[in-house]
N, CA, C and O atoms as a DFTB+ gen file, in Angstrom:
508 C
 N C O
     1  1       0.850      -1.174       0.000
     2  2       0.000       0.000       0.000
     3  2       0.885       1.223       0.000
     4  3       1.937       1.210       0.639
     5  1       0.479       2.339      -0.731
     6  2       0.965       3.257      -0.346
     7  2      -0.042       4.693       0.282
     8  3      -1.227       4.860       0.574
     9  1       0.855       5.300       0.277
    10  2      -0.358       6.445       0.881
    11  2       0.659       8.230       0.119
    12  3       1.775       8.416      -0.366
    13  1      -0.408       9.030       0.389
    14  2      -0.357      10.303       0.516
    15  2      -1.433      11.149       1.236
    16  3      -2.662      11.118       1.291
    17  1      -0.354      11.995       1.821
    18  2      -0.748      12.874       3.042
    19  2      -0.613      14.568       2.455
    20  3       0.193      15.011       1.637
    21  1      -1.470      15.133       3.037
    22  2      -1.973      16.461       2.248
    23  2      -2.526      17.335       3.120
    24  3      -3.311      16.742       3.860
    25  1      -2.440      18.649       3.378
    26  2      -3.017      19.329       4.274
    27  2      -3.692      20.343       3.402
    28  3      -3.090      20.825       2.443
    29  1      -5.181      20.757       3.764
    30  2      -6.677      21.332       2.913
    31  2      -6.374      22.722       3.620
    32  3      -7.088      22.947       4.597
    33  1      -5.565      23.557       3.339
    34  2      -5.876      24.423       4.571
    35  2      -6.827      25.345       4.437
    36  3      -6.924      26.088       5.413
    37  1      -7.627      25.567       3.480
    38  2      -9.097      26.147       3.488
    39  2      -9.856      25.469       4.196
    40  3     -10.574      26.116       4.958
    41  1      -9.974      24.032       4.212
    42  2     -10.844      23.410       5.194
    43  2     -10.242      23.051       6.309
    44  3     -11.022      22.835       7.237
    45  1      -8.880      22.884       6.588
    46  2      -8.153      22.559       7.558
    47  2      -8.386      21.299       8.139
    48  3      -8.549      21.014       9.326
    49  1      -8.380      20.527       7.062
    50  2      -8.983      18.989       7.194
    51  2      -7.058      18.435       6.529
    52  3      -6.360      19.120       5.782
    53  1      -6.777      17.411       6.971
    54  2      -5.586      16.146       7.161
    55  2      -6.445      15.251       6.229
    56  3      -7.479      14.662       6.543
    57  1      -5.504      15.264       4.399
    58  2      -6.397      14.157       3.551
    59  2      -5.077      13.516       3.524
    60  3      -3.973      14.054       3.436
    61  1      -5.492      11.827       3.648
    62  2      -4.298      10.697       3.803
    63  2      -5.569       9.914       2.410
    64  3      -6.779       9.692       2.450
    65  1      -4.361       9.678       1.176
    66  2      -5.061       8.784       0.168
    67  2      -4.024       7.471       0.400
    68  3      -2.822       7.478       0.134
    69  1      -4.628       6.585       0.842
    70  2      -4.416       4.718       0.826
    71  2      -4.475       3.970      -0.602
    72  3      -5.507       3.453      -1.030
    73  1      -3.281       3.975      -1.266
    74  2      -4.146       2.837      -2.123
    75  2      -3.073       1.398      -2.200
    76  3      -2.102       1.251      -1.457
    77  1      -3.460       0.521      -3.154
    78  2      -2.337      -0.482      -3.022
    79  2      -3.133      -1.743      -1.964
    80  3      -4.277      -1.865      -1.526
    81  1      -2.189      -2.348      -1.873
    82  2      -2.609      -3.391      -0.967
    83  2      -2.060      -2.564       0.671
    84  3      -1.278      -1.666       0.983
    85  1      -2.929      -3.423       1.324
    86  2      -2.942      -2.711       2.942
    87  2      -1.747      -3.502       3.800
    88  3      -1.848      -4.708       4.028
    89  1      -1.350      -3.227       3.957
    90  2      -0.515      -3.842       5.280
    91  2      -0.257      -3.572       6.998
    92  3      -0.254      -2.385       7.324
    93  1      -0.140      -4.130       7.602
    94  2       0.224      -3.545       9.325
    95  2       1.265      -2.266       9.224
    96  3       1.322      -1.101       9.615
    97  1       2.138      -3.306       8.376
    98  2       3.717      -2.013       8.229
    99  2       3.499      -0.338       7.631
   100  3       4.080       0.692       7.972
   101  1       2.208      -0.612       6.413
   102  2       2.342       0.512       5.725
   103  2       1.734       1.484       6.204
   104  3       2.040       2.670       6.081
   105  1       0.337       0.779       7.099
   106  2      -0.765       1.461       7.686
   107  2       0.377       2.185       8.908
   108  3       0.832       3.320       8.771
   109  1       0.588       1.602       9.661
   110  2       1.309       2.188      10.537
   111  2       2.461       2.912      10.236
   112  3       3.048       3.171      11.286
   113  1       3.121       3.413       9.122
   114  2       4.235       4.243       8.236
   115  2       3.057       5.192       8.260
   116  3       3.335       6.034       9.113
   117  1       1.823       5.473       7.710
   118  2       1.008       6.495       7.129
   119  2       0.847       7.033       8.667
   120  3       1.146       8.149       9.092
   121  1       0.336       6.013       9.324
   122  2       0.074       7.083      11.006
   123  2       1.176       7.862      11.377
   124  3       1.064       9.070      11.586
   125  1       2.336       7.195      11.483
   126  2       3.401       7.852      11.818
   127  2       3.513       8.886      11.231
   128  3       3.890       9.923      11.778
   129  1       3.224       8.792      10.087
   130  2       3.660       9.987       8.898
   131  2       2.791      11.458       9.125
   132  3       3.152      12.632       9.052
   133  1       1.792      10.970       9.359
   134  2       0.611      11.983       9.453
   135  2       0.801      13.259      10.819
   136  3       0.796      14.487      10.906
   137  1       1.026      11.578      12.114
   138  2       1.296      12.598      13.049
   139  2       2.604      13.184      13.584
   140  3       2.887      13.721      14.655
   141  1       3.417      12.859      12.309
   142  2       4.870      13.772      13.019
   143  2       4.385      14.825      12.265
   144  3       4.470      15.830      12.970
   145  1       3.848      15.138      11.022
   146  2       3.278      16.358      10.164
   147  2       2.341      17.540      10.805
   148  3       2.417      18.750      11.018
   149  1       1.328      16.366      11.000
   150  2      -0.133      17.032      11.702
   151  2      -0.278      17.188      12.958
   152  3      -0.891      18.099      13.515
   153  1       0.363      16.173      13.514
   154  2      -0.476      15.964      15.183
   155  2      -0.405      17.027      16.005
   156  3      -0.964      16.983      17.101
   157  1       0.436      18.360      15.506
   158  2       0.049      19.529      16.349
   159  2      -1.337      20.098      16.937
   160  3      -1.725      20.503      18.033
   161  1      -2.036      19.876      15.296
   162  2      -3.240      20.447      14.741
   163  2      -3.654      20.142      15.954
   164  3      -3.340      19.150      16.613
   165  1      -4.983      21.758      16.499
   166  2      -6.210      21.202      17.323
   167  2      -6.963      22.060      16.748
   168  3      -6.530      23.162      16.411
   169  1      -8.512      21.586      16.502
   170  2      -8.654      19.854      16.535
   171  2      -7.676      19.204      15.656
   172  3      -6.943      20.059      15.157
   173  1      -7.448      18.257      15.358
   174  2      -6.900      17.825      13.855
   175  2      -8.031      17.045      13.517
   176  3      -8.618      16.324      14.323
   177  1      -8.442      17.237      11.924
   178  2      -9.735      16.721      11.108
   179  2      -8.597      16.095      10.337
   180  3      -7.650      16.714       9.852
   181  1      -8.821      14.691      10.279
   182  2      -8.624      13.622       9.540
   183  2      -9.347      13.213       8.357
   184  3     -10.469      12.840       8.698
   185  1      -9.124      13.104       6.767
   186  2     -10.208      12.140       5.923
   187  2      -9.063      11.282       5.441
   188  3      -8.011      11.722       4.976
   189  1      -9.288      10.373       5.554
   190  2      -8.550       9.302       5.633
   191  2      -9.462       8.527       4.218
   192  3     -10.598       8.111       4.446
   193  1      -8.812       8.374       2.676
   194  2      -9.611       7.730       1.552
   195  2      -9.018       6.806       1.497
   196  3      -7.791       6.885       1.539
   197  1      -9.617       5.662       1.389
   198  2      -9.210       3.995       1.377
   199  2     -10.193       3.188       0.388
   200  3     -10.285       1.991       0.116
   201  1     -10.690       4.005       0.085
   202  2     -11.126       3.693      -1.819
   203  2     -10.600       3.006      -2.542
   204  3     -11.192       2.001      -2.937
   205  1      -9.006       3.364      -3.075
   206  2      -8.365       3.102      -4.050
   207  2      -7.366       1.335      -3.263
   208  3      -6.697       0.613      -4.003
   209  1      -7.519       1.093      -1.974
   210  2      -6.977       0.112      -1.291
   211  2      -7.918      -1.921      -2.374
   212  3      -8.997      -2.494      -2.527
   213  1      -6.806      -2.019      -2.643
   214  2      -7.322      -3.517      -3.589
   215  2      -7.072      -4.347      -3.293
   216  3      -7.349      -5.329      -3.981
   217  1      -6.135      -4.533      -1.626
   218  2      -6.075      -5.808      -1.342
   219  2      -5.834      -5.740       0.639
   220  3      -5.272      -4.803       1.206
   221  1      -6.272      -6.656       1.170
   222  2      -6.285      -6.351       2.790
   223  2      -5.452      -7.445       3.114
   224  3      -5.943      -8.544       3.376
   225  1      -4.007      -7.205       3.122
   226  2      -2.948      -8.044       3.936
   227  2      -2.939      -8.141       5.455
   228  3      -1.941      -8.604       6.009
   229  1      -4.050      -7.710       6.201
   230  2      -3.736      -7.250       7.769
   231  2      -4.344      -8.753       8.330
   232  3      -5.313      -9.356       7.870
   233  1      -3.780      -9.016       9.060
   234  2      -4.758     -10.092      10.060
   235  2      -5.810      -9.453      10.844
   236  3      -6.009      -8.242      10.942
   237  1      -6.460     -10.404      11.391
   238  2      -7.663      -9.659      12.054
   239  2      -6.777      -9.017      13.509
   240  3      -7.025      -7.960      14.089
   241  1      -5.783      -9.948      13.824
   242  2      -5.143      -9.874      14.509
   243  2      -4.653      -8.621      14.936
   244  3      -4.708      -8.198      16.091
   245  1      -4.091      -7.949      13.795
   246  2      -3.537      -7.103      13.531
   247  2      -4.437      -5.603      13.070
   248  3      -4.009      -4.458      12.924
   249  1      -5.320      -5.954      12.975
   250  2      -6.007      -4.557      12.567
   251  2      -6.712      -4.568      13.670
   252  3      -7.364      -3.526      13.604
   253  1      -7.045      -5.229      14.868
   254  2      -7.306      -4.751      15.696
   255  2      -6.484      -4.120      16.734
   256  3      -7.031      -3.345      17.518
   257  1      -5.077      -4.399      16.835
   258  2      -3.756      -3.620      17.412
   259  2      -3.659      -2.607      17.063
   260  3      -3.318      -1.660      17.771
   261  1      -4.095      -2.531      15.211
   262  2      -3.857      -0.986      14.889
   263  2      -5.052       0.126      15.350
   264  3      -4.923       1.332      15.560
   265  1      -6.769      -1.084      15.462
   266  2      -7.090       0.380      15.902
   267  2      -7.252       0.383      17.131
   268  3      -8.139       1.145      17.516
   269  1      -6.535      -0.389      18.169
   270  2      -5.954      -0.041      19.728
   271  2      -5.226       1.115      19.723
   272  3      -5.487       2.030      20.504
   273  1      -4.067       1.185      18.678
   274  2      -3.387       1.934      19.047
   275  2      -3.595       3.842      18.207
   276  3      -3.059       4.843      18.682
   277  1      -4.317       3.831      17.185
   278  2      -5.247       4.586      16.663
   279  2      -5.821       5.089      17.712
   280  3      -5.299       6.174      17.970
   281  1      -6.638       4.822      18.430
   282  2      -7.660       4.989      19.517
   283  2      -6.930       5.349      20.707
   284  3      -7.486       6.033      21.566
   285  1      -5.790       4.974      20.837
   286  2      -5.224       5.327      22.227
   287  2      -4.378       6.215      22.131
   288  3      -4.069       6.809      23.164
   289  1      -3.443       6.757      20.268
   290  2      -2.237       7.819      20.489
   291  2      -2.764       9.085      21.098
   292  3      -3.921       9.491      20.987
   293  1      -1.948       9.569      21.645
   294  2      -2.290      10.868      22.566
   295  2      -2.260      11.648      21.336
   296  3      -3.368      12.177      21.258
   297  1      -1.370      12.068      20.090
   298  2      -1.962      12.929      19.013
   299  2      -3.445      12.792      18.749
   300  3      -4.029      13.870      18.633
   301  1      -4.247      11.599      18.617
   302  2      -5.629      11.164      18.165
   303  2      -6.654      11.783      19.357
   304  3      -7.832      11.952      19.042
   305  1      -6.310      12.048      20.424
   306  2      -6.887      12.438      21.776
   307  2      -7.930      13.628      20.973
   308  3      -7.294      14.428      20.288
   309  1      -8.914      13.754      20.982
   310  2     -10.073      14.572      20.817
   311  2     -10.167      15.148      19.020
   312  3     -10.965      16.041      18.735
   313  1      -9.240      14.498      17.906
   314  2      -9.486      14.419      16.816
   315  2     -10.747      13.899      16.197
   316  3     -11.351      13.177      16.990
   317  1     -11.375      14.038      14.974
   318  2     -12.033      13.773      14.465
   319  2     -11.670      12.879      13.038
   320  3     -11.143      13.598      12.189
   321  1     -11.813      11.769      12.711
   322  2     -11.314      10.267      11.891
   323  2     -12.440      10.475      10.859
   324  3     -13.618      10.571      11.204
   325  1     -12.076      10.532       9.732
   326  2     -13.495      10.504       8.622
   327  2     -12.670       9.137       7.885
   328  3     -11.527       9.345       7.479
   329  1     -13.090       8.163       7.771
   330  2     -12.944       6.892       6.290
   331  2     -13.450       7.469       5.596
   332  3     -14.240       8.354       5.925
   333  1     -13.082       7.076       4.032
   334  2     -13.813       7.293       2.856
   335  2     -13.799       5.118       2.624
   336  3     -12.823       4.415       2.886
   337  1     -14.647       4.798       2.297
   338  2     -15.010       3.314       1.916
   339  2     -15.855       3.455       0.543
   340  3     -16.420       4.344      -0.095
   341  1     -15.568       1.806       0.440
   342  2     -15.977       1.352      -0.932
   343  2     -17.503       0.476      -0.475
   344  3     -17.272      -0.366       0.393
   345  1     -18.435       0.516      -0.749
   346  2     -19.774      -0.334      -0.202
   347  2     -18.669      -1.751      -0.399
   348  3     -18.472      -2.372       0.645
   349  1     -17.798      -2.392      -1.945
   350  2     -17.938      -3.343      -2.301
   351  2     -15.917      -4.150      -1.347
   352  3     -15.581      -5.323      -1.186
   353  1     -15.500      -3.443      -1.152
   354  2     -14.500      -3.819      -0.118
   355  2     -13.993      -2.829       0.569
   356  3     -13.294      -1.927       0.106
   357  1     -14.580      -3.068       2.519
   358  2     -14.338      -2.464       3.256
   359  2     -13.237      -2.960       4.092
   360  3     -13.442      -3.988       4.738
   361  1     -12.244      -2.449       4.159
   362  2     -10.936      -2.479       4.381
   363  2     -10.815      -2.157       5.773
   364  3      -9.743      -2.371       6.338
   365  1     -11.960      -1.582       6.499
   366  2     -11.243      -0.360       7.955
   367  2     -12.222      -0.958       9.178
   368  3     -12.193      -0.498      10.319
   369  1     -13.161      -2.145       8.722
   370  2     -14.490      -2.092       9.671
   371  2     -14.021      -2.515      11.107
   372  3     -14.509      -2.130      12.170
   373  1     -12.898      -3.450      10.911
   374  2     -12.428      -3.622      12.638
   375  2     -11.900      -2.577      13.063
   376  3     -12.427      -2.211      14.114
   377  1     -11.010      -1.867      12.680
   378  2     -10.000      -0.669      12.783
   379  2     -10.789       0.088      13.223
   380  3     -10.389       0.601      14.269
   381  1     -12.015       0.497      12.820
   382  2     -12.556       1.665      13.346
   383  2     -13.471       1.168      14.529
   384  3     -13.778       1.783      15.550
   385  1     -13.709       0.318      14.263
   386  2     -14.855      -0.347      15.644
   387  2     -13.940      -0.170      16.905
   388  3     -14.215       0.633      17.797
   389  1     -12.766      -1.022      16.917
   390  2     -11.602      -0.927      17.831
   391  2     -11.208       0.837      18.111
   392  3     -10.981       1.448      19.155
   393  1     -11.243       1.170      17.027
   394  2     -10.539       2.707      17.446
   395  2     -11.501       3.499      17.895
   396  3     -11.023       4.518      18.393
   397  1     -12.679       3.454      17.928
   398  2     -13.946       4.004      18.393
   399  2     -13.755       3.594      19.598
   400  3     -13.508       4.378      20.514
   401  1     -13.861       2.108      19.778
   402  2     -14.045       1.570      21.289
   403  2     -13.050       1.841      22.271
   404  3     -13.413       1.689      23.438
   405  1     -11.518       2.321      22.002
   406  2     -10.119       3.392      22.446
   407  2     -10.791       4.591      22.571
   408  3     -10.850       4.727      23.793
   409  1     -11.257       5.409      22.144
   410  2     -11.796       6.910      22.616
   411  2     -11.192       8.005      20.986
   412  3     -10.796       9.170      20.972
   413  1     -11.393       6.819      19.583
   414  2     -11.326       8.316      18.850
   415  2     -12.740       8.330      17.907
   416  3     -13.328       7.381      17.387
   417  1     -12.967       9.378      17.898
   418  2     -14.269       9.880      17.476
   419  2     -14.006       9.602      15.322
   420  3     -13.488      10.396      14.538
   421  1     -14.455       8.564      15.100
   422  2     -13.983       8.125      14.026
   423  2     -15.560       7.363      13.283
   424  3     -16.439       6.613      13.707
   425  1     -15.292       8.001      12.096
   426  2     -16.689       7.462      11.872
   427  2     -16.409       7.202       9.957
   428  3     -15.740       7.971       9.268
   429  1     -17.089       5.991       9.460
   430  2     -17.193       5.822       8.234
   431  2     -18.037       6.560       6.859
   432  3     -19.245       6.353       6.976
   433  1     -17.776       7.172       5.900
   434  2     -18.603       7.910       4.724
   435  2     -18.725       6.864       3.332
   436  3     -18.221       5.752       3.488
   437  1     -19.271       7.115       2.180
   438  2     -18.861       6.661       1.228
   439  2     -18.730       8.054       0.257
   440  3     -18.296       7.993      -0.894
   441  1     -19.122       9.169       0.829
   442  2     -18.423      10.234      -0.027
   443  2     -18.127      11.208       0.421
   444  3     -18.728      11.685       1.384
   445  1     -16.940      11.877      -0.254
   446  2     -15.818      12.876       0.210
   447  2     -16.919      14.051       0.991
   448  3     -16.320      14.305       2.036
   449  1     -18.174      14.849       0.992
   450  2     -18.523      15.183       0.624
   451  2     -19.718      15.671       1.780
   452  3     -20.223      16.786       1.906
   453  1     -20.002      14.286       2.655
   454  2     -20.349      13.799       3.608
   455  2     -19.577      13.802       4.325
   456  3     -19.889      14.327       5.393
   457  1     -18.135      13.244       4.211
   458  2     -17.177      13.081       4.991
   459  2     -16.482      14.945       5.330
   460  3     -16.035      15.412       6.378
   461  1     -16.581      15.312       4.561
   462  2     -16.076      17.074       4.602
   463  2     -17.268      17.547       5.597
   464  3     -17.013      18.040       6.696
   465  1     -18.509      17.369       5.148
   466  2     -19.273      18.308       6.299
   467  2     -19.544      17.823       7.792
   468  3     -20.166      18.468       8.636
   469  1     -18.945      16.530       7.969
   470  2     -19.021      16.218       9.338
   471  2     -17.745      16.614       9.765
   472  3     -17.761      17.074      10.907
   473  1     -16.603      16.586       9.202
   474  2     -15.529      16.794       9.672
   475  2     -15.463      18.281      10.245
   476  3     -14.865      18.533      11.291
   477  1     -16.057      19.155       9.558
   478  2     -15.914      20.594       9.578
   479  2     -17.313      21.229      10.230
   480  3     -17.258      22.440      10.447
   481  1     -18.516      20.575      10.554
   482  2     -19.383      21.312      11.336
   483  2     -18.701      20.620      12.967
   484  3     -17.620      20.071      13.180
   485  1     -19.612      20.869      13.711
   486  2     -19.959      20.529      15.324
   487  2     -20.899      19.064      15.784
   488  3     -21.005      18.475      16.860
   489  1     -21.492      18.821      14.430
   490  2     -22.277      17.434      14.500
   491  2     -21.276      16.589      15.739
   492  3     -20.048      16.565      15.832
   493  1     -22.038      16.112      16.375
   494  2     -21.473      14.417      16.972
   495  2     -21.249      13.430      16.262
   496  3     -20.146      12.940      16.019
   497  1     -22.436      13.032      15.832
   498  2     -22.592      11.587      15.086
   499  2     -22.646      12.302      13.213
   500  3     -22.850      13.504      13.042
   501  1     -22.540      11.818      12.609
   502  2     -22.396      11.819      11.265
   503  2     -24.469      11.795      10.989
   504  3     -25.334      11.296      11.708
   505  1     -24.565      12.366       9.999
   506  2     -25.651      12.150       9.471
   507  2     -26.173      11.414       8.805
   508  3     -27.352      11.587       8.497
């Protein structure tokens, strides 16, 4: 997998594009990556697109470590997590269940669009 990381600063939204096959190693290169960049940001608004992702190398094992540790980095502490998903392969559904159930406010879209206006109003829950 690879990724790219991008900062919106009109919207002041953190866009990370995933594509490639997924891995523990790469996923966790992109976190790292994001929050030596971003993790100043407060809030920091995350959209995280995993659209273009075509293959899921993670164990279950393992994507639930990642979203332990998603959910628990002190950068992630009161951030806001937008997925972008595919209806036809969802790549993130443990990751975010786990990283929800850690304390980050992380929620799934299927368009950019949806995912922009929750990120950027006051909503709680996504619409």
């Amino acid at each position: 997998m690879s990724f790219r990381i991008r900062y919106d600063s009109q919207q002041r939204v953190v866009k990370v594009l995933l594509y490639g096959e997924a891995t523990y190693e790469n996923r966790m290169e992109a976190l790292h990556q994001l929050v030596a960049k971003y993790g100043h940001l407060k809030p920091l608004r995350v959209m995280a697109d995993v659209r273009r992702v075509v293959k899921m190398s993670m164990t279950l094992e393992e994507q639930q470590r990642y979203g332990v540790y998603l959910g628990q980095l002190p950068a992630m502490a009161g951030a806001r997590f937008a997925m972008l998903n595919r209806k036809e392969l969802n790549t993130t559904a443990v990751m975010r269940t786990t990283a929800r159930e850690n304390g980050l406010e992380l929620f799934s879209f299927l368009t950019e669009a949806e995912a922009m206006k929750w990120l950027t109003s006051s909503a709680e829950v996504p619409c």
